[in-house]
C-alpha positions in Angstrom: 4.7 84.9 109.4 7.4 83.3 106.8 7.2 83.1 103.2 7.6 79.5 103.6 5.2 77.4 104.2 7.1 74.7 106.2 11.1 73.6 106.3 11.3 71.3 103.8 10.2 73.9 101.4 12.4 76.6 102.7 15.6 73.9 102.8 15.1 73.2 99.1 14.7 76.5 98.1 17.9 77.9 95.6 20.0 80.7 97.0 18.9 83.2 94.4 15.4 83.2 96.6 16.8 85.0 99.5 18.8 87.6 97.9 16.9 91.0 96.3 14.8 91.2 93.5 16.5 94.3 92.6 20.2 93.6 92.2 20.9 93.6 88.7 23.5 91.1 88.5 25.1 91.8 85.0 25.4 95.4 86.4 27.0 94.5 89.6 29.6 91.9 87.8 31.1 95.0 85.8 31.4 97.1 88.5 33.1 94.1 90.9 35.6 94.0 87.5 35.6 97.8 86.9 36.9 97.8 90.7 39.5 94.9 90.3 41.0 97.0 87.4 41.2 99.7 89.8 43.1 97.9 92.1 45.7 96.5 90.1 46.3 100.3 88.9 46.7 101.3 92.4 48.5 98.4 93.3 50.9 99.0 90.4 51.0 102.9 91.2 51.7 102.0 95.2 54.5 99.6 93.4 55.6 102.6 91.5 55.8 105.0 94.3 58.0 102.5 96.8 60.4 101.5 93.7 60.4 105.6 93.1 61.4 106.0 97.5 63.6 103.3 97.5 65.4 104.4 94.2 65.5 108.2 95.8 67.0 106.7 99.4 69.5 105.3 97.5 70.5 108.2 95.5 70.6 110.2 99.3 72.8 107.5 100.6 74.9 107.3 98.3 75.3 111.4 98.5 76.0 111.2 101.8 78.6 108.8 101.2 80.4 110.6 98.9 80.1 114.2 101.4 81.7 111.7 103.6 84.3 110.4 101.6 85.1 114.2 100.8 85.4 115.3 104.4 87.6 112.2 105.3 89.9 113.2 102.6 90.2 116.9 103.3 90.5 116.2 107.3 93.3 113.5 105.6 94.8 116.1 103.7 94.5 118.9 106.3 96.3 116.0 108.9 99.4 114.9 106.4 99.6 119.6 105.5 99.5 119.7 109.3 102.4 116.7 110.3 104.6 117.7 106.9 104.7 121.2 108.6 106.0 120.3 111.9 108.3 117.6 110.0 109.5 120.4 107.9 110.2 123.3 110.4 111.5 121.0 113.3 114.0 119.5 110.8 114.7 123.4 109.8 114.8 124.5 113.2 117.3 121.5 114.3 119.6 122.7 111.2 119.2 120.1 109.0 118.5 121.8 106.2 122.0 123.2 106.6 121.4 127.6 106.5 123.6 127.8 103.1 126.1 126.0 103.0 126.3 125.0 106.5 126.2 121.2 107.9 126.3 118.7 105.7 125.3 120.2 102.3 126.9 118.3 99.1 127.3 120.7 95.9 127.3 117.0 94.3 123.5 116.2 95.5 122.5 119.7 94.5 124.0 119.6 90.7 122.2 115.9 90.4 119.2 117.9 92.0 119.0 120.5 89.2 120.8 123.6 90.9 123.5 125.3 88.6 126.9 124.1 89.6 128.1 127.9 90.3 125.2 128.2 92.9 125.8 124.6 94.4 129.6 125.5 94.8 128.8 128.7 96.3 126.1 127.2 98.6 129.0 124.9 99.5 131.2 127.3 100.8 128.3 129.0 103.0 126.7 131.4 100.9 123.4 131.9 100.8 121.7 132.4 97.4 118.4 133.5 96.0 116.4 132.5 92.8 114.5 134.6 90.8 112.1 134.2 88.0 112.2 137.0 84.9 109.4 135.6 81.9 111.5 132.9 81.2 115.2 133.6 82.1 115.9 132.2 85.7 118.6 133.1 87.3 120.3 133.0 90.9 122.2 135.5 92.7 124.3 136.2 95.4 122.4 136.8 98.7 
């Protein structure tokens, strides 16, 4: 049996008919704001937390570009060591460095160098001389 007594009646009843006596309306509006006010604090928060990641991801990458850089400029370094140290001992080893005196050494090139002229001029007639360091007073000698 229906509360109404025929359609025309139920048609142009208001809304507020069907829905429970009980619901206390005021009560249920500050809760559905009390709730909104919720969710823009977790939706700020959630904000917060993604800003906080992405801010921290950079921070990692950037890191890890910098360990990178690092290794690329010791295996660099480690590379130019590695080629200066062939360069250097196949020139040696091929005499250009002259063996005291030897060659083509010039006692000229060695004064404008900084050598003493006594050691350039007896490097240039094939000594071989050795320089030593005493607090101060260096010195070369006769080898």
């Amino acid at each position: 049996m229906s509360r109404f007594a025929n359609s025309e009646q139920y048609l142009a009843t208001p809304i507020q008919a069907f829905l429970p006596d009980s619901v206390d309306w005021g009560n249920y509006t500050t809760r559905m704001m009390q709730q909104r006010g919720f969710d823009e604090v977790n939706d700020a928060n959630a904000d917060y937390q993604r800003e906080l990641g992405e801010w921290k991801a950079l921070q990692l990458s950037r890191r890890g570009q910098q360990i990178a850089s690092g290794i690329t400029a010791q295996g660099n370094q480690a590379l130019f060591d590695g080629a200066m140290s062939f360069g250097v001992g196949a020139a040696g080893s091929a005499g250009l460095f002259g063996g005291g005196g030897a060659g083509d050494f010039s006692v000229g090139d060695a004064e404008v160098m900084g050598m003493p002229t006594g050691q350039a001029e007896y490097m240039g007639g094939g000594g071989t001389t050795e320089w030593t360091t005493d607090m101060g007073q260096n010195a070369w000698t006769k080898y």
